[in-house]
C-alpha positions as CSV (number, residue, x, y, z in Angstrom):
1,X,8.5,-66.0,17.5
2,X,5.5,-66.6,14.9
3,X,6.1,-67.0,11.1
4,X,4.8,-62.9,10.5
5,X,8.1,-61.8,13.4
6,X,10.3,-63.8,11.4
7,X,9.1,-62.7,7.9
8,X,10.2,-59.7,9.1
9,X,13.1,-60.4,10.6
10,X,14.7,-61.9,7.8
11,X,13.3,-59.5,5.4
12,X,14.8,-56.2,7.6
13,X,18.0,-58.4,7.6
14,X,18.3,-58.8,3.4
15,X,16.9,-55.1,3.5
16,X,20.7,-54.2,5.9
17,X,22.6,-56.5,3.8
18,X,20.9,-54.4,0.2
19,X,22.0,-51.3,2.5
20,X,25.4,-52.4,2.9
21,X,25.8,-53.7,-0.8
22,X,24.3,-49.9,-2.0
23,X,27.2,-48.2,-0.1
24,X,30.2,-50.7,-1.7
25,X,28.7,-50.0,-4.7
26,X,28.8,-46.5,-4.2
27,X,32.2,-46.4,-2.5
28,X,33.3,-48.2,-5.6
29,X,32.1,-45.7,-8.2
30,X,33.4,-42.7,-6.3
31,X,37.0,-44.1,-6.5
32,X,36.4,-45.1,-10.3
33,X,34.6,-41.9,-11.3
34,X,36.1,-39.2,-9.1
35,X,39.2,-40.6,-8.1
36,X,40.8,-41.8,-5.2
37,X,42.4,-38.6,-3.8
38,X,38.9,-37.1,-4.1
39,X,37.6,-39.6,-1.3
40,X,41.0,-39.5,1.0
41,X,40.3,-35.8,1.3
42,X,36.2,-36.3,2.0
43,X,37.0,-38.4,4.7
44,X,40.1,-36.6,6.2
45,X,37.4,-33.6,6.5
46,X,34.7,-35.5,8.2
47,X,33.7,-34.4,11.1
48,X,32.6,-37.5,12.8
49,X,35.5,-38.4,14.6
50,X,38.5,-40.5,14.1
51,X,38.1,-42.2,10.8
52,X,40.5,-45.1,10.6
53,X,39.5,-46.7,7.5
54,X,41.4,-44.7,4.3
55,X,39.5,-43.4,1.5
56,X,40.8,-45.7,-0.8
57,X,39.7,-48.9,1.3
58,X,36.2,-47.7,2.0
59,X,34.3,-50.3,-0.4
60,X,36.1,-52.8,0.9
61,X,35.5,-51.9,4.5
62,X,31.7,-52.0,3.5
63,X,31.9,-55.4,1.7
64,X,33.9,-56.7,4.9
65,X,31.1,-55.6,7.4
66,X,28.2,-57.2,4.7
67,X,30.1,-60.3,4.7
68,X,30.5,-60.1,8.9
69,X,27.0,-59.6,9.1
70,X,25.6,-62.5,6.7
71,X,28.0,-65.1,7.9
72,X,27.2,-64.4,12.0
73,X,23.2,-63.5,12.5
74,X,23.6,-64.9,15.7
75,X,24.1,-61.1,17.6
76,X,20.6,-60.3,16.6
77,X,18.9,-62.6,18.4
78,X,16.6,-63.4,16.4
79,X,15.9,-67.1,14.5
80,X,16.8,-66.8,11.2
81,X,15.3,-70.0,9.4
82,X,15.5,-68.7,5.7
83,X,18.4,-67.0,4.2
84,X,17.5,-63.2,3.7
85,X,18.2,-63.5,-0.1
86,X,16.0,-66.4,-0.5
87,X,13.2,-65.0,1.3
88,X,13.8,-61.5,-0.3
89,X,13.7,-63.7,-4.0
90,X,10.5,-65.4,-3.4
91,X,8.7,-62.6,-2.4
């Protein structure tokens, strides 16, 4: 892979992980601002299936699945030779 493919790589990788960390964040200030019982019923009405994460343990299902994904690249299949932060940092 040439230095451009992995540029990209690691920068769409740093770009999921900001993705991710938006959503914690979010989950987080829903519970703090709305209130707790205000997520468990949002996500006992979704419509997307069974939901088996509760309201209450959404951020922390999101921080989980950022923290999966930074400590394995490995399923993507693609080299990572910077870490996403740094090379997010020094651009």
């Amino acid at each position: 892979m040439d230095k451009s493919k992995d540029r990209r790589a690691n920068l769409t990788i740093g770009l999921l992980l900001d993705l991710i960390e938006w959503v914690r964040s979010y989950e987080t200030w829903v519970v703090e601002e709305i209130g707790v019982q205000y997520r468990q019923e949002t996500v006992a009405n979704w419509k997307f299936g069974t939901i088996t994460t509760p309201g209450e343990r959404m951020a922390l299902a999101w921080r989980q699945l950022g923290i999966t994904i930074a400590d394995d690249l490995s399923w993507l299949r693609i080299p990572v030779r910077e870490s996403p932060v740094e090379l997010a940092e020094a651009s």
